[in-house]
C-alpha positions, 0 to 999 in steps of 0.5 A: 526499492520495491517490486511487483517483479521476483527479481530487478535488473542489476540487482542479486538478492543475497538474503531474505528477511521475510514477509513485510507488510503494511495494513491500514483501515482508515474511514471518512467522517460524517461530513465526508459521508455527506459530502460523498453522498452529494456527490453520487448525485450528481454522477462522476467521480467521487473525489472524497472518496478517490483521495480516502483510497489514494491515501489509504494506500500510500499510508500501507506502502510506507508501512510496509517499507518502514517494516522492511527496513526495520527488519533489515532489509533494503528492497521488497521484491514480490510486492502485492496491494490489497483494497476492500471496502470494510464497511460504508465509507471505509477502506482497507488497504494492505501492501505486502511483499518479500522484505530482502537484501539486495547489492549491485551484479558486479 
């Protein structure tokens, strides 16, 4: 379970685990590129580069469970996604939140 919410309908907090994250850079190659290049040409959206981003952030967030789980943790509670352009034709993406246990309220 995770959340941009502090807390989640049914459910108490009953330990932190601390901070989880996940970060990942990833780039189009040179093909991409041109293929992007192309597309800005023409105008509308630009799908190399929509599904570089969609992908990106996909890979954070099961980054950023897996380093809950690990840790020990069943639920992200205060969960916050970051993206940047890092350089041409790269993404940035960083998932992050509060990594806690959590049971059913009684």
């Amino acid at each position: 379970m995770a959340t941009t919410a502090l807390e989640s309908p049914g459910w108490r907090i009953v330990r932190n685990v601390g901070a989880a994250r996940g970060v990942v850079v990833r780039s189009r190659s040179l093909v991409g590129n041109f293929a992007a290049g192309l597309q800005t040409l023409f105008g509308g959206a630009i799908s190399v580069y929509a599904s570089l981003c969609g992908r990106t952030g996909a890979d954070s967030d099961r980054m950023m469970c897996e380093h809950a789980m690990i840790n020990g943790a069943n639920a992200i509670v205060a969960m916050r996604y970051d993206a940047n352009e890092i350089l041409s034709g790269g993404a940035e993406a960083i998932r992050q939140g509060a990594a806690v246990v959590a049971e059913p309220e009684r």
